[in-house]
Structure formats: structure tokens, C-alpha cells
Kinemage of the C-alpha trace (Angstrom):
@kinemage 1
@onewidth
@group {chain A} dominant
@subgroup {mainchain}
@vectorlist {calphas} color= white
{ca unk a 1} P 110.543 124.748 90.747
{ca unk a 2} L 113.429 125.266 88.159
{ca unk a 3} L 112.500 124.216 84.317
{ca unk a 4} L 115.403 121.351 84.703
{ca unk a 5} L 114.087 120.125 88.120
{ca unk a 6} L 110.508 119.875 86.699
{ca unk a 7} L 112.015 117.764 83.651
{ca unk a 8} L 113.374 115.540 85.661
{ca unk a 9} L 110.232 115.073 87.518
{ca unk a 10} L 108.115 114.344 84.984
{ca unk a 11} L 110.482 111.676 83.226
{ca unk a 12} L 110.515 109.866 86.641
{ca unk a 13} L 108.415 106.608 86.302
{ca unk a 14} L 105.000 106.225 88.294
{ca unk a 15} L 106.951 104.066 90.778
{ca unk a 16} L 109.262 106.440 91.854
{ca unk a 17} L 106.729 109.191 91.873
{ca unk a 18} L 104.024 107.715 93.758
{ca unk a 19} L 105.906 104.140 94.911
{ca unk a 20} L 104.280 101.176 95.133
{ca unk a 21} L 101.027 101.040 97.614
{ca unk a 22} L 100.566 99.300 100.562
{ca unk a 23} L 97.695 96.657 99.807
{ca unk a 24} L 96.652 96.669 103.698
{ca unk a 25} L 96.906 93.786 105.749
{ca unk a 26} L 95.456 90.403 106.548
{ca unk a 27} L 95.806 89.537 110.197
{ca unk a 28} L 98.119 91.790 110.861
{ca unk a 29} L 100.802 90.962 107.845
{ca unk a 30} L 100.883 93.042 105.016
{ca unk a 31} L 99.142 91.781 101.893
{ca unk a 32} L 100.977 91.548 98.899
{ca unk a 33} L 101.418 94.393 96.888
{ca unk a 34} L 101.046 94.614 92.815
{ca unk a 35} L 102.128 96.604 90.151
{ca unk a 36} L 100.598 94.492 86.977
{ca unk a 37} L 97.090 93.903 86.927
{ca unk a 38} L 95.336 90.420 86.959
{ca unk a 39} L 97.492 87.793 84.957
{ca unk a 40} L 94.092 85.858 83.775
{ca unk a 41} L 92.914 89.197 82.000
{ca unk a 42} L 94.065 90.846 78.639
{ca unk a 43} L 97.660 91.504 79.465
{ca unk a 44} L 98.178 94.283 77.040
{ca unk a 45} L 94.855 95.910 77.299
{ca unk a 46} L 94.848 99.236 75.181
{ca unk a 47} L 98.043 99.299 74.802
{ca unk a 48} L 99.840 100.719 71.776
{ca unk a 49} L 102.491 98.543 69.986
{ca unk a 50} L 104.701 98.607 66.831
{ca unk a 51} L 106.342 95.366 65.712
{ca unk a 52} L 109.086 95.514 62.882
{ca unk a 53} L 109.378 92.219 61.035
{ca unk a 54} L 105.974 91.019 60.174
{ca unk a 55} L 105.325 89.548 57.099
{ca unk a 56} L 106.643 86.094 57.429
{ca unk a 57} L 103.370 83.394 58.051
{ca unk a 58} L 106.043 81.526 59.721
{ca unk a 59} L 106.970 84.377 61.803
{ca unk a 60} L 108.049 85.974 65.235
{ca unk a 61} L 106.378 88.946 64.427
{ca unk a 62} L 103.138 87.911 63.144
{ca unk a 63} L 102.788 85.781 65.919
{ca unk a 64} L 103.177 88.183 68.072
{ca unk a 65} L 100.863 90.529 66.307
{ca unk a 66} L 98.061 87.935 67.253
{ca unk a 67} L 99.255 87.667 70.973
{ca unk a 68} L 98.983 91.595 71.814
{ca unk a 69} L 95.733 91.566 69.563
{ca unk a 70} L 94.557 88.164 71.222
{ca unk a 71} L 94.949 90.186 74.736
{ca unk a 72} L 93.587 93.518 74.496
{ca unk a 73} L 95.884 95.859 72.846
{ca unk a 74} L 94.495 99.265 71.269
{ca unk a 75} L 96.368 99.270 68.454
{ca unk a 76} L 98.915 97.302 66.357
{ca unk a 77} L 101.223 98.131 63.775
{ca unk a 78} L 102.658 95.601 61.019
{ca unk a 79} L 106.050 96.557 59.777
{ca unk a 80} L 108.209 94.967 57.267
{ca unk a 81} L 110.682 96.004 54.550
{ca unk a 82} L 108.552 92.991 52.260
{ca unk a 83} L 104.638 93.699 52.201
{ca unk a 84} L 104.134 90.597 50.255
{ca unk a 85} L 101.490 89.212 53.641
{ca unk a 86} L 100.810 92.026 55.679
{ca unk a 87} L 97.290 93.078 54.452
{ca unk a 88} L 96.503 89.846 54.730
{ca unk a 89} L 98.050 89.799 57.672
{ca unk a 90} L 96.025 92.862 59.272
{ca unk a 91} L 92.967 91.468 57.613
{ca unk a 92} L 92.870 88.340 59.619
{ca unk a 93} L 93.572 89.961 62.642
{ca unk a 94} L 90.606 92.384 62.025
{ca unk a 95} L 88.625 89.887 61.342
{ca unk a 96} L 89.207 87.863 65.013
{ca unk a 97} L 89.633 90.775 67.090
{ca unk a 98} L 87.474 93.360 65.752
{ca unk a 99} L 88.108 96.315 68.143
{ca unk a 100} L 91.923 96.303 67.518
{ca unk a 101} L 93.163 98.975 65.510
{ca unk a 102} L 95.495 97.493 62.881
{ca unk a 103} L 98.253 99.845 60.851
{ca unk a 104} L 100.497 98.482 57.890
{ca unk a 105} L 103.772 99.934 57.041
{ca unk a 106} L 106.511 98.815 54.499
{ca unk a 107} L 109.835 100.366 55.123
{ca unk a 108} L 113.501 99.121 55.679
{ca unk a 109} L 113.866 98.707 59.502
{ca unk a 110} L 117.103 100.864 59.555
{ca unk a 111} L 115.295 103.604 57.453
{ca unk a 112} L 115.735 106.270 60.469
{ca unk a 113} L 113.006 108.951 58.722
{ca unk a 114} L 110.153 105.938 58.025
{ca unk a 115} L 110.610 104.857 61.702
{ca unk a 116} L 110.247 108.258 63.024
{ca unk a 117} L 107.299 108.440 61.227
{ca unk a 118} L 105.185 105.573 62.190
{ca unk a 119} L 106.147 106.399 65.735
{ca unk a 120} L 105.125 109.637 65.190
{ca unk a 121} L 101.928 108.743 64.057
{ca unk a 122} L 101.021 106.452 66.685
{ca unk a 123} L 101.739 109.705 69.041
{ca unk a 124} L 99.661 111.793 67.014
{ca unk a 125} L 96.804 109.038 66.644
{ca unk a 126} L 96.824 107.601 69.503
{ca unk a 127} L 98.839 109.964 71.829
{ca unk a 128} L 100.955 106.790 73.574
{ca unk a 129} L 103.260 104.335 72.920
{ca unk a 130} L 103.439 101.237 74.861
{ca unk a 131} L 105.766 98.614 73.130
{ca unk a 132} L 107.781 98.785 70.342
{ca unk a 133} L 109.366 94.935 69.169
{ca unk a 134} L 111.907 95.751 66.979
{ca unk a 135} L 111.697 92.007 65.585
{ca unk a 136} L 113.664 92.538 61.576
{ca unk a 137} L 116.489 90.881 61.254
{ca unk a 138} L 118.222 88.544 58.683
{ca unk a 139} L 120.315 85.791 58.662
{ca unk a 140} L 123.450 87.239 57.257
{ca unk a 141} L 125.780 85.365 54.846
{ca unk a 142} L 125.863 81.783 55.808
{ca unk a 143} L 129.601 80.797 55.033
{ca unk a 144} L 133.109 80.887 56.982
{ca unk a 145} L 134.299 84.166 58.143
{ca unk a 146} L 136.892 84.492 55.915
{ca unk a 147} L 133.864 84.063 52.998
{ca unk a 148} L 132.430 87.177 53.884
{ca unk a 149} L 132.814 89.909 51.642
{ca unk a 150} L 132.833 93.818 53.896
{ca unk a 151} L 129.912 94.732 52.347
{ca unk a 152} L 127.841 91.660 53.377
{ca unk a 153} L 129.134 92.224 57.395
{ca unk a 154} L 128.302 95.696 56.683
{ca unk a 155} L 124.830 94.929 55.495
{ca unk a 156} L 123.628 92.527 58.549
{ca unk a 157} L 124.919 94.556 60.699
{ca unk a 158} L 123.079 97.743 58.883
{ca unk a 159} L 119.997 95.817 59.251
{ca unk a 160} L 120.047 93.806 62.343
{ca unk a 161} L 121.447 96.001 64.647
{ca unk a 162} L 121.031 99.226 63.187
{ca unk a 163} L 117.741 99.081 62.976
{ca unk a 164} L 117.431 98.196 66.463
{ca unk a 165} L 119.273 100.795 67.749
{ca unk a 166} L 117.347 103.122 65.611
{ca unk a 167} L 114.060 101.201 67.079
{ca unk a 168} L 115.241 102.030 70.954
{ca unk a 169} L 116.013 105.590 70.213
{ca unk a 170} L 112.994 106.999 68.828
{ca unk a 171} L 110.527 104.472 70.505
{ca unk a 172} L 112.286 105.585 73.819
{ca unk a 173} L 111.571 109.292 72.959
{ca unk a 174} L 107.851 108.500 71.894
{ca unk a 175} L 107.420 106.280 75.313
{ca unk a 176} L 108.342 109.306 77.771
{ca unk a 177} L 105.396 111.990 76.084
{ca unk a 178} L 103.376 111.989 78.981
{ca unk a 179} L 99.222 112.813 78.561
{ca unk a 180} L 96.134 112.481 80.225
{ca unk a 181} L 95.742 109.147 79.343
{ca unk a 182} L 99.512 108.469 80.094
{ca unk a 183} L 100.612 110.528 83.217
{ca unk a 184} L 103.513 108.719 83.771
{ca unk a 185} L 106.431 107.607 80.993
{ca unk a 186} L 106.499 104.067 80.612
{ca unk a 187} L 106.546 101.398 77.934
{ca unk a 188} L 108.585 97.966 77.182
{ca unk a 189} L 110.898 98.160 73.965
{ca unk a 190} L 111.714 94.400 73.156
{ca unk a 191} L 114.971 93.259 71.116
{ca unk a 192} L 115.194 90.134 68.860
{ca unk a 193} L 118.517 88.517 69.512
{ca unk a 194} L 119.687 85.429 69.061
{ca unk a 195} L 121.406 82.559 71.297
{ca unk a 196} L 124.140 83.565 68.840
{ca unk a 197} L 124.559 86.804 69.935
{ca unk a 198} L 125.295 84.861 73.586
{ca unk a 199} L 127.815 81.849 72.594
{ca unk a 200} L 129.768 80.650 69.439
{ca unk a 201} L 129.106 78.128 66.907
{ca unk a 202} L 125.327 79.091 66.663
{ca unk a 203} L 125.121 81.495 63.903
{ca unk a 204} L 127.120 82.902 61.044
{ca unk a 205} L 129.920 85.483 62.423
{ca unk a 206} L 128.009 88.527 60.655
{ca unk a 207} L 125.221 87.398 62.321
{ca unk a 208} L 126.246 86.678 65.596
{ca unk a 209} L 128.648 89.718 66.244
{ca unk a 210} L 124.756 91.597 65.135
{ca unk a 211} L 123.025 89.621 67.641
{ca unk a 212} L 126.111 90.304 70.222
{ca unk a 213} L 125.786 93.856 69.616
{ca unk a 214} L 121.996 93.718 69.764
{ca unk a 215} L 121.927 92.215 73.520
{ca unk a 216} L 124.757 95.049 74.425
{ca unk a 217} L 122.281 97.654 73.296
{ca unk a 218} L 119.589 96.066 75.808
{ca unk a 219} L 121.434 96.355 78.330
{ca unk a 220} L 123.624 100.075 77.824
{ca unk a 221} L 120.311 101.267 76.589
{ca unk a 222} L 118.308 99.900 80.022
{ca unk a 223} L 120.978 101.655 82.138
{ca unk a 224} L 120.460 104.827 80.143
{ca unk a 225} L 116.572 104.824 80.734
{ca unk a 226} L 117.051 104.858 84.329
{ca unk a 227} L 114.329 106.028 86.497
{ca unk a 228} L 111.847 106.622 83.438
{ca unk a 229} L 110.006 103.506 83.538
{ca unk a 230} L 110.892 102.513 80.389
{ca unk a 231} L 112.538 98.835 79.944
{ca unk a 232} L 114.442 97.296 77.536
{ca unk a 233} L 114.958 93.534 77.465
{ca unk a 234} L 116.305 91.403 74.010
{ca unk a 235} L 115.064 87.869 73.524
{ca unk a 236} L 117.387 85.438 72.354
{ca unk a 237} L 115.666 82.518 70.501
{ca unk a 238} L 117.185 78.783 69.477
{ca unk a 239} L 115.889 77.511 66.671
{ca unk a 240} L 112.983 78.426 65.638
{ca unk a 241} L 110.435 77.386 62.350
{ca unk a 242} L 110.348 80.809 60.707
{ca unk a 243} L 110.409 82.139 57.133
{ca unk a 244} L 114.091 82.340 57.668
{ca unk a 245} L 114.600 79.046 58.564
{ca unk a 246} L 111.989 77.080 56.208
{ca unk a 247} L 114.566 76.128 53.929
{ca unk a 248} L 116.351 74.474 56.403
{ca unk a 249} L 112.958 72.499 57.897
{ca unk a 250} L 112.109 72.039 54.233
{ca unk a 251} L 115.410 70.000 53.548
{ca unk a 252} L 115.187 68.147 56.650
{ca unk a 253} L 112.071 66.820 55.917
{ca unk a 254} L 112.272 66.313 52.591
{ca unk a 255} L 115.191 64.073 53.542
{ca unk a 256} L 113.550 62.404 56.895
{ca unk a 257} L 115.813 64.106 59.238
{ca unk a 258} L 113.609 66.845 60.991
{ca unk a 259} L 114.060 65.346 64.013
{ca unk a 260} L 117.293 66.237 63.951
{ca unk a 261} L 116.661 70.249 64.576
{ca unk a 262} L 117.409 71.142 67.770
{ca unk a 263} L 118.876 67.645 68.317
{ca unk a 264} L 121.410 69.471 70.792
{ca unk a 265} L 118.968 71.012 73.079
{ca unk a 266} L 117.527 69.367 75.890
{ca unk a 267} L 114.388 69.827 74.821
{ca unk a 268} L 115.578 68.224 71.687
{ca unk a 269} L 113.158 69.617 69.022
{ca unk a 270} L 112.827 73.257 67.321
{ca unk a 271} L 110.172 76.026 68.381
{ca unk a 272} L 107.194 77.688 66.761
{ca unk a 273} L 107.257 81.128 66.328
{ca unk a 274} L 104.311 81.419 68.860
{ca unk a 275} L 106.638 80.254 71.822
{ca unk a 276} L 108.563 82.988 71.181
{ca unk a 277} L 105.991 84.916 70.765
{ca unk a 278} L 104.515 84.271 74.036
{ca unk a 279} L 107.819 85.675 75.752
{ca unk a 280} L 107.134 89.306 73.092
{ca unk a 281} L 104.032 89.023 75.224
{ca unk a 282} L 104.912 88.791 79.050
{ca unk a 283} L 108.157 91.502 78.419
{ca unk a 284} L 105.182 93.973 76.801
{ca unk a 285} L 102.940 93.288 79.722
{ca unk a 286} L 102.984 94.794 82.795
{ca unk a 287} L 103.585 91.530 84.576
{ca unk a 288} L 107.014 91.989 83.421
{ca unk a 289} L 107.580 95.605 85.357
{ca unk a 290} L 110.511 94.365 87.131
{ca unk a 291} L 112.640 93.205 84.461
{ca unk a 292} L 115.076 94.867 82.826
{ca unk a 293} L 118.546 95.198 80.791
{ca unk a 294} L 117.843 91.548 80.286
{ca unk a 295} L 119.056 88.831 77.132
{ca unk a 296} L 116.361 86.095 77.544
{ca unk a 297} L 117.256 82.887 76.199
{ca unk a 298} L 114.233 81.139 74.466
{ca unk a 299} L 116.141 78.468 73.151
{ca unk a 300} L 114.664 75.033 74.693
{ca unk a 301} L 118.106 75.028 77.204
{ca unk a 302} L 120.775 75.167 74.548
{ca unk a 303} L 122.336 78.072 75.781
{ca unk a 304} L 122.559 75.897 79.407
{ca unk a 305} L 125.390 73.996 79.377
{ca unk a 306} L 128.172 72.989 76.605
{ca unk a 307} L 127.366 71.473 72.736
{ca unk a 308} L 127.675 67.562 73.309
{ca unk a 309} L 126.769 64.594 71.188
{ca unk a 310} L 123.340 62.958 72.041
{ca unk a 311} L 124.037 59.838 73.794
{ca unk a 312} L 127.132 60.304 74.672
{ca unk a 313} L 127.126 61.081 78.508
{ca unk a 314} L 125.941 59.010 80.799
């Protein structure tokens, strides 16, 4: 076999190599085959994952820190560009899952050489890498377009997607080194979007052409990855109660109007960060092996239908 054939074999995913297996039959119909394990178990058991944007106590990441910890995973690492919370962070997660492995880093997420590191060293450590939730992001300027000074556009676009492309590309490269442990390459790299990224009039337009960009890289990326096993899949969250939108909550309730946020959706009420975090959670798993190249909306239905005034249609 030719060096380029045998490359190609062993980036192939375990499904292609070995397809899925019959499960035998029950009365003579086939039982249902499975490529995730048990959904009542720990869904990310001993897997490896790396999650930029976690020092907020408000925040996506965080919260998602505690779901992969909460279900199994081997190791976690905390990333943020602001360290103010994330020993504290990794100590409380040590402290209510004690056989996780918890790593803090502090870098800028579109620092290309500190991202290559702490991939590399979850490679050397741990000799896998499962999931990587490239979760940083900020909010961007906050005024009219025509407010926006080129350097601030340049800036959220530096750091929201930037650093996600950034995330993709080396977490892609770490998630097809194959091992004894890992025959196969595989792994889930998740992308925080926005429902602004996916219609107007929810987001700055620094922001929003980041977050557009950010659910284009999900899916060229995804296309790109064919036939490795590796998926690629942005979340787009609504409103949310995060660090980056406490000012907002704080003002609303300081002035009785909180239940105003997320007036528009039919839900009609903002989420925690752990509802988001709960999605981070399935698209890491396994259970989520068949999708791909995906922009999930997690946004309580605003992204369904048209902005109208409550009470207005019948």
C-alpha cells in the first residue's frame, strides 16, 4: 500500500472503516443499531475537552465546564484571556468531581502560538483530543454602524471569529492523531455563534457579521473534514444571562422591567447559561455522531418566525 493511500486510510473515521454493526435481530427484524453509548450514562466519559471563554460565573463556558465534568470527562481545560475566576473556577470543579483532571490557561483566544500550545499539551498529556468549544467572544461596539470606528470591526472580528477559526484548525489537527487509546480520528469542535450571526436586528453589525462568519466556518470547515469523523457544529444562542449581558439584566431589574428580556420570543423570557450549556454537551457527546455542518439555534424560538409586538396578533 502506497504512503498516500495509507494516509488516507487512517484519517477515515471508524464508521467508514469498520461501518456501523448489525445489532442482530428480534423476530426476524433487525434490531436497532447504535453508534453512542447509553444516553442515561456519563455522556462524555474520558473524554478530553478544551473550552475557550471561561471565566465568567455567569457564563457559557463555565457552565459547560461543569456539564462535561458532571458526565465523565477525563480532562478539562479552562481558557480565558481574563483569569480573574478560573482557579476558583477549577477548584470547585475539583472539589465535586474529584477524578477530573482540571487545566487553567490565560491567553487571548486568537493568540495562534498559546492555542497550539494547550492543544499540544493535551496531546502530549493525555495523547487525545475529544472536544474543543471555542466559546470567547465579545460583544463588539454597541452603536449604529456608521459609529464604528475600523479598528473596533477589526477587533471583534480579530477576536470572535479569528479565534475560532484558529480554534478549528489546530483542534482539527490534534483530533485526527490516532493512538492506542484512539484508533480512529474523531472528536466534536463546537462554535459559539449567535442568533445574530443568522438574522438582522439582533446584535451590533461588528458583531453579527462575526457571528455570520462564525456559522460559515461551521459549515466550510464540516465539508472540509469529510470522512475523518470529526464534526463541527456552531450554536447560536438568544439571549442569554451571562457576564456579557449582566449589565443589561442589572438595568432591567433595577428598573422593574426584567420581564421584558426576551419579551419577543415565544418562550418569552431569557436563558441561563446552563441551557446552553446543555446543547455544548449533547454536540460533544457521542449521541450527537450524526450531526454536522450545523448553526443550532438556542434561542427560546426567536429565530422562528418574524420580530412582532406582543399582543398584537391574534
Amino acid at each position: 500500500m502506497s504512503g498516500n493511500a495509507r494516509q488516507r486510510l487512517q484519517a477515515l473515521s471508524q464508521q467508514l472503516v469498520e461501518g456501523i454493526p448489525s445489532a442482530g435481530t428480534f423476530e426476524n427484524i433487525p434490531r436497532i443499531r447504535h453508534v453512542a453509548g447509553d444516553s442515561v450514562g456519563q455522556r462524555v466519559k474520558d473524554k478530553v475537552a478544551i473550552i475557550t471563554g471561561t471565566n465568567s460565573p455567569l457564563g457559557i463556558g463555565r457552565a459547560t465546564a461543569h456539564q462535561y465534568a458532571h458526565n465523565g470527562a477525563r480532562a478539562v481545560y479552562l481558557v480565558d484571556y481574563d483569569s480573574t475566576h478560573l482557579e476558583t473556577h477549577a477548584r470547585e470543579i475539583k472539589t465535586l468531581y474529584p477524578s477530573v483532571e482540571v487545566h487553567v490557561r490565560a491567553f487571548d483566544a486568537a493568540n495562534e502560538d498559546a492555542l497550539k500550545e494547550v492543544v499540544g499539551h493535551a496531546l502530549s498529556t493525555y495523547g487525545r483530543l475529544d472536544i474543543f468549544f471555542a466559546n470567547a467572544g465579545i460583544s463588539g461596539s454597541n452603536v449604529p454602524f456608521d459609529k464604528i470606528k475600523a479598528e473596533q470591526f477589526s477587533e471583534t472580528l480579530r477576536i470572535n471569529t479569528l479565534g475560532v477559526f484558529l480554534a478549528a484548525k489546530h483542534a482539527s489537527l490534534a483530533m485526527r492523531k490516532t493512538s492506542e487509546q484512539k484508533k480512529y480520528p474523531e472528536g466534536s469542535i463546537i462554535l459559539t455563534a449567535s442568533v445574530a450571526g443568522l438574522r438582522s436586528n439582533a446584535g451590533a453589525t461588528d458583531y453579527s457579521a462575526s457571528k455570520a462568519a462564525v456559522v460559515s466556518i461551521a459549515q466550510t470547515v464540516a465539508f472540509q473534514l469529510g470522512g475523518t469523523g470529526i464534526r463541527v457544529n456552531a450554536i447560536c444562542p438568544g439571549v442569554v444571562e451571562t457576564g456579557m449581558t449582566a449589565a443589561m439584566y442589572d438595568a432591567a431589574r433595577a428598573r422593574g422591567t426584567e420581564r421584558k428580556i426576551g419579551q419577543l420570543n415565544p418562550l418569552q423570557r431569557g436563558a441561563v447559561a446552563d441551557e446552553i450549556a446543555r446543547v455544548a454537551l449533547f454536540l460533544g457527546s457521542d449521541e450527537s455522531s450524526y450531526v454536522n455542518g450545523q448553526a443550532w439555534a438556542v434561542c427560546g424560538g426567536l429565530s422562528a418566525g418574524h420580530p412582532v409586538v406582543p399582543g398584537k396578533l391574534a
